[in-house]
C-alpha positions in Angstrom: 13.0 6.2 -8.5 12.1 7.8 -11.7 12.8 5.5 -14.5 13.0 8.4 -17.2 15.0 10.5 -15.0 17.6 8.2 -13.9 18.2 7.5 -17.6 18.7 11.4 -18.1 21.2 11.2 -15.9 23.3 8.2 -16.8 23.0 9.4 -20.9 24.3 13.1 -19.3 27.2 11.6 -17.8 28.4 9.6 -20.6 27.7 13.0 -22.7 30.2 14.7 -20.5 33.3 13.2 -21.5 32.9 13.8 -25.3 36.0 14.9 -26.4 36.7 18.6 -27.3 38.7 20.0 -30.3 39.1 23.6 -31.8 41.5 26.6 -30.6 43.4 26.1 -27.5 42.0 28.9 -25.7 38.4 27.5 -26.7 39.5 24.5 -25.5 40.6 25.7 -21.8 37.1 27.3 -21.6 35.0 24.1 -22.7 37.8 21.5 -20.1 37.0 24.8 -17.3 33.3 24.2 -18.0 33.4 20.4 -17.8 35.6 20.6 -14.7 32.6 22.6 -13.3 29.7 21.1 -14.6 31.2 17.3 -12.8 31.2 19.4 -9.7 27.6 20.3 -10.6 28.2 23.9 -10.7 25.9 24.7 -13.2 26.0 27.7 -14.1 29.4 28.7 -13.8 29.6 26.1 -16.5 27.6 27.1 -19.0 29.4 30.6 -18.7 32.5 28.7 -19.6 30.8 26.9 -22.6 29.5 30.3 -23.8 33.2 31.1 -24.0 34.4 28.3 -25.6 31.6 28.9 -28.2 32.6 32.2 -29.0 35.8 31.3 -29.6 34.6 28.6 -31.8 31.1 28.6 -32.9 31.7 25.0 -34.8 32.6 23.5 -31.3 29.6 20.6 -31.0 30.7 19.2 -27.5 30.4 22.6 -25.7 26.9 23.2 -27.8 25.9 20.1 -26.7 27.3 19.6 -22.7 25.8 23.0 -22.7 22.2 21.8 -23.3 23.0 19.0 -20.7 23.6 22.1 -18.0 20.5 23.9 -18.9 18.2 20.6 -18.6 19.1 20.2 -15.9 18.4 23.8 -14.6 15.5 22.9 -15.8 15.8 25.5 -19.1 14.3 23.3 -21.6 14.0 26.1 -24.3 17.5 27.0 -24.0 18.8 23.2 -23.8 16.5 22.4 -26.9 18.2 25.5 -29.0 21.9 24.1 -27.9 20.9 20.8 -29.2 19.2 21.7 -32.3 22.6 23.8 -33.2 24.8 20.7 -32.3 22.8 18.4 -35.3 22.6 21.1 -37.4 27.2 20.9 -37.1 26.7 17.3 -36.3 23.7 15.7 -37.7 24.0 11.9 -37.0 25.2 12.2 -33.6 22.5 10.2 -32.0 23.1 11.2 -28.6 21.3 14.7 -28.9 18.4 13.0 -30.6 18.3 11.0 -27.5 18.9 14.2 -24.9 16.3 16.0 -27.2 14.1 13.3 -26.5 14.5 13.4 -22.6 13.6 16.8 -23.1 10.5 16.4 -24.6 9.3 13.7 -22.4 10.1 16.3 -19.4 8.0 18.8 -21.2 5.1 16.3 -21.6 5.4 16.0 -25.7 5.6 12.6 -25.5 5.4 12.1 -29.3 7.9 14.5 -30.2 10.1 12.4 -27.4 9.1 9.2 -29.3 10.2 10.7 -32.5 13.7 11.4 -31.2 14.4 8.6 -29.4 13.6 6.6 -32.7 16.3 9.3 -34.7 18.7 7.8 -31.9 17.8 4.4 -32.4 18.0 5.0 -36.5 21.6 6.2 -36.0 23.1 4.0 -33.1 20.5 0.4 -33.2 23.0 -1.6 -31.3 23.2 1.6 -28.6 20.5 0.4 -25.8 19.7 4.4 -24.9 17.3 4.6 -27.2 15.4 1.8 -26.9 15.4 2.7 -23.0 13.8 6.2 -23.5 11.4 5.3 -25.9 10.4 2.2 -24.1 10.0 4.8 -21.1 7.8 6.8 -23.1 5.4 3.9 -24.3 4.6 2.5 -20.8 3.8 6.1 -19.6 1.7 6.1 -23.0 -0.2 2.6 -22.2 1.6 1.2 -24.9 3.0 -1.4 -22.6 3.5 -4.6 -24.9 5.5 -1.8 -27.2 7.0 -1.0 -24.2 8.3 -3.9 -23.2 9.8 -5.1 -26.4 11.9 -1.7 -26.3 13.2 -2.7 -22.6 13.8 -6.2 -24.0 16.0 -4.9 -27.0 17.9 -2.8 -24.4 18.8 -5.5 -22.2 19.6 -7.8 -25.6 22.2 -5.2 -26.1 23.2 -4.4 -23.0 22.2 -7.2 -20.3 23.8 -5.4 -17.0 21.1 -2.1 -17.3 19.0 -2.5 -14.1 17.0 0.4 -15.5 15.6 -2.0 -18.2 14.9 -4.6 -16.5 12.7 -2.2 -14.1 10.9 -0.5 -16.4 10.1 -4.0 -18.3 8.5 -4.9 -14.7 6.8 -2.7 -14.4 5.2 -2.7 -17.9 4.7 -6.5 -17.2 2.9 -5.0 -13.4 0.2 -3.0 -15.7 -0.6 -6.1 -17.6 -1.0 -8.1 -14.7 1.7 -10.5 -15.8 3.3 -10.8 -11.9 5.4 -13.6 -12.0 7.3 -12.0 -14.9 7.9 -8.8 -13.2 8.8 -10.0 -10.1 11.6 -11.7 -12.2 12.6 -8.8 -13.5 12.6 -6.6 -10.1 14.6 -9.8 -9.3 17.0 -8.7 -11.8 17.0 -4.9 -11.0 18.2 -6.0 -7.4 20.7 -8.0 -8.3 22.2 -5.2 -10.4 21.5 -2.4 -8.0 20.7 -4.2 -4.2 20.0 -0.9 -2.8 17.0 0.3 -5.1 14.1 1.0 -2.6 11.0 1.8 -5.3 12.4 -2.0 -7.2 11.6 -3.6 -3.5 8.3 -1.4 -2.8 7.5 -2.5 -6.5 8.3 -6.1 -6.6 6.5 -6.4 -2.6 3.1 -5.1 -4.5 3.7 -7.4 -7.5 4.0 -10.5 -4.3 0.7 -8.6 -3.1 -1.5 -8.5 -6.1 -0.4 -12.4 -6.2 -1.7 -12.5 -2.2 1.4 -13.4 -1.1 1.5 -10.9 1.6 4.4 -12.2 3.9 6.4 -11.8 1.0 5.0 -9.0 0.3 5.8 -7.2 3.5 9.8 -8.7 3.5 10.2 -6.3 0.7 8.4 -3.6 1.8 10.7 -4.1 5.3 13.6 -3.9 3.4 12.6 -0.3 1.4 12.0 1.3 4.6 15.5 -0.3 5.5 17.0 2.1 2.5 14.7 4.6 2.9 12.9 5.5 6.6 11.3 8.6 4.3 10.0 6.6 1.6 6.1 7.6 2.3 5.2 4.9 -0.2 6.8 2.0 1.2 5.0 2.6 4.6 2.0 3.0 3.0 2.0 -0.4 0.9 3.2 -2.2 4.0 0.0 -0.6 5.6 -2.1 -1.6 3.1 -0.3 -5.5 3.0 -1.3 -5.3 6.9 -4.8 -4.7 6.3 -5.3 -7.3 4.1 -3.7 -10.1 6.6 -6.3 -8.2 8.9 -3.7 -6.4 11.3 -5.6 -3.2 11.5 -3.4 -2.0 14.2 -0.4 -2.4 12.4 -2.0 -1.0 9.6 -3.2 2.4 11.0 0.5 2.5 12.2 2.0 2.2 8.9 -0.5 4.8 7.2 0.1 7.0 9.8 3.6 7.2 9.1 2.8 7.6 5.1 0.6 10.0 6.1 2.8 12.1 8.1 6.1 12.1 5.6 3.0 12.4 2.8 0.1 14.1 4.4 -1.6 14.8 0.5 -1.9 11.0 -0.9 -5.7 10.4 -0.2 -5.5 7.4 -0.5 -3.8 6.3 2.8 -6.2 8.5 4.6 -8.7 5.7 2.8 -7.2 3.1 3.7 -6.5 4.1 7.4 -10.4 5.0 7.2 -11.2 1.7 6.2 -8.4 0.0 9.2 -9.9 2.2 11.7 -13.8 1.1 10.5 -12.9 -2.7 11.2 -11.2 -1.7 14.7 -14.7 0.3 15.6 -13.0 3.5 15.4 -16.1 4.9 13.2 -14.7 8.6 14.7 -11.4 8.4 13.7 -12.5 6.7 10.2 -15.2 9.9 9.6 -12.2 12.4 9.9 -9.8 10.5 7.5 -13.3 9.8 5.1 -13.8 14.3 5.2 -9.8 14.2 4.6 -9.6 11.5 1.6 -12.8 13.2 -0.1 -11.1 17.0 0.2 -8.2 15.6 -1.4 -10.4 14.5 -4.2 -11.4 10.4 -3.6 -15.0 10.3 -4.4 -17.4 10.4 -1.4 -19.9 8.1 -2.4 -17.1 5.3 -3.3 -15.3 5.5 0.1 -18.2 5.5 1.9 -19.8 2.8 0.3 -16.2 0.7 1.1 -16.8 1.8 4.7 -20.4 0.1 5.0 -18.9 -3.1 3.5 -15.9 -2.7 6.0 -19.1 -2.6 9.2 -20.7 -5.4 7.9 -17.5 -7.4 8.3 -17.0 -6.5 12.0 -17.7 -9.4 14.1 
């Protein structure tokens, strides 16, 4: 799951049924075009919004559900030109600062994103949306102490958001703090019990606390969800490896590998499973494969050695 994108698309929804006023005729082009844009029929949609617009330029909700069509068409000029005319007719309307701001974080300006997201929180502070995007922004940033008092104000206002409570663990994962995030992906579960990446994430957090076992239950239950999830198989691999079932490993990573075949490190770590099993030929072939997908060679084969010395 993509925390950033998933709060796009709640924030797009809610946009959606913003009431419409002007002419009638405008009107039967903007309800046309939000008939068709629930059906996700892009653009047919935004034709219908450019209709309702001419018929009246002042109407804000089809300037901005308009904006919502072309993000996500992926027409970030066009969306950012939509929104900048709905706050020029609307200016405190807090939830294009906030769409603004997804737009800039999709576009990489992360400050810019930051900037709007705090317009939204100026305007609306008890609306959690804000809070939620920027908070997004900061732990992508490395700002995650920042980040995680924005997640913590979201759930303060709103304490049934699983989206906050994940991206707070996962802030809390980059400092280390474990225990806390795992209480948190606790939380995300309870709110949303079929959320594979909150299992894949709160197995690692039970990993990088070595307790594997537990590790692996979660890890089960993502691949449960989601038999394509490349990362789950992966992490399981890796949990495997580290309880020293090298078989099971190479199993695992082998099945990242093949719904993934361009994440170097599983070929890595499959290297490294196959090294402890004696496999030195089958290792060599995933080492060449890791190193042309751009690991270092000198660090995996220095891991290797270690790995022969450990053979009994």
């Amino acid at each position: 799951m993509s925390r950033l994108t998933l709060t796009i698309a709640l924030l797009c929804v809610t946009l959606a049924f913003l009431g419409c006023a002007g002419p009638e005729s405008a009107e039967t082009h903007y309800d046309s075009g939000l008939a068709l844009h629930e059906q996700g029929r892009l653009e047919e949609a935004i034709a219908e919004y450019d209709e309702a617009i001419r018929l009246d330029p002042e109407n804000v909700e089809a300037y901005a559900n308009r904006g919502v069509a072309h993000m996500f068409l992926g027409q970030h000029r066009q969306a950012l030109d939509d929104y900048d005319v709905a706050l020029q007719l609307e200016p405190r309307l807090a939830v294009i600062h906030y769409n603004r701001g997804i737009v800039y974080a999709e576009l990489l300006q992360y400050e810019l994103a930051i900037q709007e997201f705090g317009e939204a929180i100026r305007e609306e502070p008890q609306v959690p949306d804000g809070y939620l995007g920027r908070g997004s922004i900061l732990d992508v940033q490395g700002e995650h102490q920042r980040a995680i008092e924005d997640f913590s104000k979201a759930i303060q206002l709103d304490p049934g958001l699983p989206e906050a409570y994940y991206g707070r663990g996962s802030a809390h994962v980059s400092l280390g703090e474990y225990r806390q995030a795992i209480e948190d992906f606790d939380e995300t579960l309870r709110l949303v019990p079929n959320a594979p990446d909150a299992y894949v994430d709160r197995g690692m957090a039970y990993g990088n606390l070595g307790e594997l076992e537990r590790a692996i239950e979660d890890f089960d239950d993502a691949i449960r969800l989601d038999p394509q999830f490349a990362g789950a198989y992966n992490e399981r691999g890796l949990a495997y490896g580290n309880l020293g079932q090298h078989q099971r490993a190479i199993g695992d990573l082998g099945e990242a590998i093949r719904l993934d075949p361009n994440q170097p490190g599983s070929y890595f770590a499959r290297a490294f499973a196959y090294t402890h099993l004696g496999r030195d030929l089958e290792a060599q072939a995933d080492i060449d494969k890791a190193v042309e997908l751009g690991i270092d060679r000198t660090v995996v084969e220095g891991a290797i050695e270690e790995a022969k010395k450990q053979r009994p």
